[in-house]
N, C-alpha and C positions, 0 to 999 in steps of 0.2 A: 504494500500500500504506500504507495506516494503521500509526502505531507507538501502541504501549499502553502503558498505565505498568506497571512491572515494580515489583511490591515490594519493598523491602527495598536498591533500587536508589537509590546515592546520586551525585549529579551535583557536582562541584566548581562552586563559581562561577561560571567561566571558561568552562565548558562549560553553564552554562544562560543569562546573556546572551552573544547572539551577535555582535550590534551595535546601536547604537542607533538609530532610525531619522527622518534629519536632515527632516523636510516641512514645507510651510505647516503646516500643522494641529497638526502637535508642536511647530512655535516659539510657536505661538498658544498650545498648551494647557500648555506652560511657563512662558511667562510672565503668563498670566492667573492658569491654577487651579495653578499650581507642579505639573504632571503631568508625567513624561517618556514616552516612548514606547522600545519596543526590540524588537527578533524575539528570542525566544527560543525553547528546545529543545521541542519538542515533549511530550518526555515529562515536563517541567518542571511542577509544581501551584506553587498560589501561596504556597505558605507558600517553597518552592524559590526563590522567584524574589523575595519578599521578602527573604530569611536574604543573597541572592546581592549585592541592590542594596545592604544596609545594609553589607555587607564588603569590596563591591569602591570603595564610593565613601566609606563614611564618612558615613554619613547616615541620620535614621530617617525608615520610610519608615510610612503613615498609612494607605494603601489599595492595593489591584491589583485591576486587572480586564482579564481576557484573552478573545483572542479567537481563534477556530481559523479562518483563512482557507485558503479552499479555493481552489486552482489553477486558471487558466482557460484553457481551450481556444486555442492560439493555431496561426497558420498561415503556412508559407513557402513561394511557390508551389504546387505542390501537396504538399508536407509538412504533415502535420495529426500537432500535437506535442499537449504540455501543458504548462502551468507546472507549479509543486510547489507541495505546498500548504504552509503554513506556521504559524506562532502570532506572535500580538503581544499585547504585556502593555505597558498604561499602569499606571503607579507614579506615585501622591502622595504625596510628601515633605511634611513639617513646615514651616510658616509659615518658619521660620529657617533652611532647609538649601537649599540649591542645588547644582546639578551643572554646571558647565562644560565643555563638549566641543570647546571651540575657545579 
């Protein structure tokens, strides 16, 4: 089931990034292009998830670009499940800001 954005519907912070997500590819694209990576809320737009990162971390932030991933098919024995599908949003931070998460 798809979730929709509901107007008028406002999301605290806290509830629109979820966690950030630690991979080869986000340590790469953190410390090359200063990008972070994160799942966020689905029903989340970017201006949301902008407003979220510059409050929760103290930082301005210079770009977002998300992405809607869709769930894959997966199987146990003969259990035929699915993953959930989910959103990620890369955020570029300014030349001078950084985030530390360890």
């Amino acid at each position: 089931m798809a979730e929709q954005y509901v107007p008028g519907l406002q999301l605290e912070p806290y509830q629109v990034v979820l966690r950030p997500l630690v991979t080869e590819k986000g340590t790469y694209l953190s410390q090359r292009n200063n990008a972070y990576t994160f799942e966020v809320n689905p029903l989340a737009t970017k201006e949301d998830i902008r407003r979220s990162v510059q409050e929760l971390w103290n930082v301005r932030v210079v770009g977002v670009r998300t992405q809607n991933r869709v769930g894959k098919p997966r199987r146990h024995k003969m259990m035929q499940g699915q993953m959930k599908s989910w959103k990620k949003a890369i955020v570029e931070l300014h030349e001078d800001d950084r985030i530390a998460f360890f």
